[in-house]
C-alpha positions as CSV (number, residue, x, y, z in Angstrom):
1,X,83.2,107.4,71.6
2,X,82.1,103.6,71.5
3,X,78.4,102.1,72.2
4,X,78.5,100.8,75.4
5,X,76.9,97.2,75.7
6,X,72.9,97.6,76.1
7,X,71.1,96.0,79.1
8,X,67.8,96.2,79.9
9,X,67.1,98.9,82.5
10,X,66.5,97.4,86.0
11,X,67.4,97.8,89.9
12,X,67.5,95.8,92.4
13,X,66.4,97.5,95.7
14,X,69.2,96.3,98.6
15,X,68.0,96.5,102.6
16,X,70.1,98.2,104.6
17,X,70.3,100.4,107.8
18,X,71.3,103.8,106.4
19,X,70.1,105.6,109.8
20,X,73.0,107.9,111.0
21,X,74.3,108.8,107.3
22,X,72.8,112.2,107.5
23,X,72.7,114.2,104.3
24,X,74.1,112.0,101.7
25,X,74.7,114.9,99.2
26,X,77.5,116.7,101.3
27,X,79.1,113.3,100.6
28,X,81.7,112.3,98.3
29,X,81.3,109.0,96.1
30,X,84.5,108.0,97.9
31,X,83.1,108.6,101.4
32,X,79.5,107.3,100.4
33,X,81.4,104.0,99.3
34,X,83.1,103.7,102.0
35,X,79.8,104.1,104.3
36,X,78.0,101.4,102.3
37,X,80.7,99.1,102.6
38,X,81.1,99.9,106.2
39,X,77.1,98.7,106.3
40,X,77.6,95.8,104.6
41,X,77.4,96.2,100.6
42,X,79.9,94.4,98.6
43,X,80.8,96.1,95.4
44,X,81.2,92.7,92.8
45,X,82.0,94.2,89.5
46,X,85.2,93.9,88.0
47,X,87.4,95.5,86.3
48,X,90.4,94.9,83.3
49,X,92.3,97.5,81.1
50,X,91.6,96.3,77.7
51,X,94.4,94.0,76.2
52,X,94.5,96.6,73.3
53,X,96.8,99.2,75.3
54,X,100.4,97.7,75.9
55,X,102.3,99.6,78.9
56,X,105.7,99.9,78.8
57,X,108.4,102.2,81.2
58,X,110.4,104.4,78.6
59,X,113.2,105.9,79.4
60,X,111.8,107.6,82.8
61,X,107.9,107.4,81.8
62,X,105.6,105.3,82.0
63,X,103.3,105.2,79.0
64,X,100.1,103.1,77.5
65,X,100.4,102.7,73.5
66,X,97.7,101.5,71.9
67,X,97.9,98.3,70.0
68,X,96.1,95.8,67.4
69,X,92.5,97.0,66.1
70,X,92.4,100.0,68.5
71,X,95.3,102.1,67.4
72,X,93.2,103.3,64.2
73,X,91.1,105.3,66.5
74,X,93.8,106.2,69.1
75,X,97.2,108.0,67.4
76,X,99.3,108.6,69.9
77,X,100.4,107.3,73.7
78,X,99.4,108.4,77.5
79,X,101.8,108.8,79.9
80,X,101.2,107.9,83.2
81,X,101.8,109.0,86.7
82,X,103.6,106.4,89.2
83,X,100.1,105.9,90.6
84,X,98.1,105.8,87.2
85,X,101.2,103.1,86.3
86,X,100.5,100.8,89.4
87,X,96.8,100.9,88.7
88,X,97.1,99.8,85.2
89,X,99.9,97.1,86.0
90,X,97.1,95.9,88.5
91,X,94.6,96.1,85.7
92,X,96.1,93.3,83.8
93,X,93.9,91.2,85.6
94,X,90.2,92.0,86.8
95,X,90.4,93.2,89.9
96,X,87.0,95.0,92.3
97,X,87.2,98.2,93.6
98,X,87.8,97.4,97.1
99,X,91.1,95.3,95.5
100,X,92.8,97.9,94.0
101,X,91.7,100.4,97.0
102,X,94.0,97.9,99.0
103,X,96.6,97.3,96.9
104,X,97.0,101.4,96.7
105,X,97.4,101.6,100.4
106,X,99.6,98.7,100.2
107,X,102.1,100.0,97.7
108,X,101.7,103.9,98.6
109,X,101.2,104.1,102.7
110,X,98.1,106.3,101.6
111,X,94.8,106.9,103.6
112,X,91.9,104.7,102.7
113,X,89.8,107.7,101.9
114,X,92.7,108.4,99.3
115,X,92.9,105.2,97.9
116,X,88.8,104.5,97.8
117,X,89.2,108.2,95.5
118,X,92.3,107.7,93.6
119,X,90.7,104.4,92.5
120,X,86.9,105.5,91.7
121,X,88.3,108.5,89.6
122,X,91.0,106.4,87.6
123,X,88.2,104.0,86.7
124,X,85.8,106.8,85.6
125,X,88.8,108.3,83.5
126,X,89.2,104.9,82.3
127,X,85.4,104.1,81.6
128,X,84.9,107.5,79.7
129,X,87.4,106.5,77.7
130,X,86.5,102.8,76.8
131,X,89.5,101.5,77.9
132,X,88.5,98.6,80.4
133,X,86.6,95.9,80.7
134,X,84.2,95.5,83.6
135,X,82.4,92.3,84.4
């Protein structure tokens, strides 16, 4: 697994009105996400699959090959789901959270509950694996 960039360790505490959110551990991260948006938090950071996967439809899959520098570490492809595919397609640009989450519904006809955590696991997957960027 790669180093991930070091930054100092800080917070920054945010007001907001969380009266009414009752317990927030019987909450998911999607449905805690969706309750801090819903109160006002804007989540900023963005995200970018690296340029060193190159995704291509094959035959009747949709894979991600690794390419340039990266494919000494990586032997082998990923195939993706339709979903996984769309995602990654969106990816090629840097896109927030709340971007793709619409662009999901959009393409799909899913719930935004769905979308908000299709998206947050996919980037998790993605982030475990060092394969996107996220500015």
């Amino acid at each position: 697994m790669m180093k991930r960039e070091w930054a100092n360790p800080a917070f920054k505490f945010v007001p907001m009105d969380l009266s009414g959110l009752g317990d927030v551990n019987q909450l998911s991260d999607a449905e805690l996400k969706i309750e801090l948006e819903n109160r006002g938090y804007q989540f900023k950071k963005k995200f970018q699959l690296k340029d060193c996967y190159l995704q291509r439809e094959i035959g009747d899959s949709d894979v991600l090959i690794s390419v340039g520098e990266n494919i000494a570490d990586f032997n082998g492809y990923i195939e993706l789901t339709t979903g996984a595919a769309f995602l990654c397609r969106e990816l090629k640009e840097p896109h927030t959270t709340k971007e793709l989450e619409k662009a999901l519904e959009d393409e799909f006809h899913i719930p935004h509950k769905q979308a908000v955590e299709d998206v947050l696991n996919f980037l998790s997957e993605l982030q475990e694996k060092d394969m996107v960027v996220i500015s």
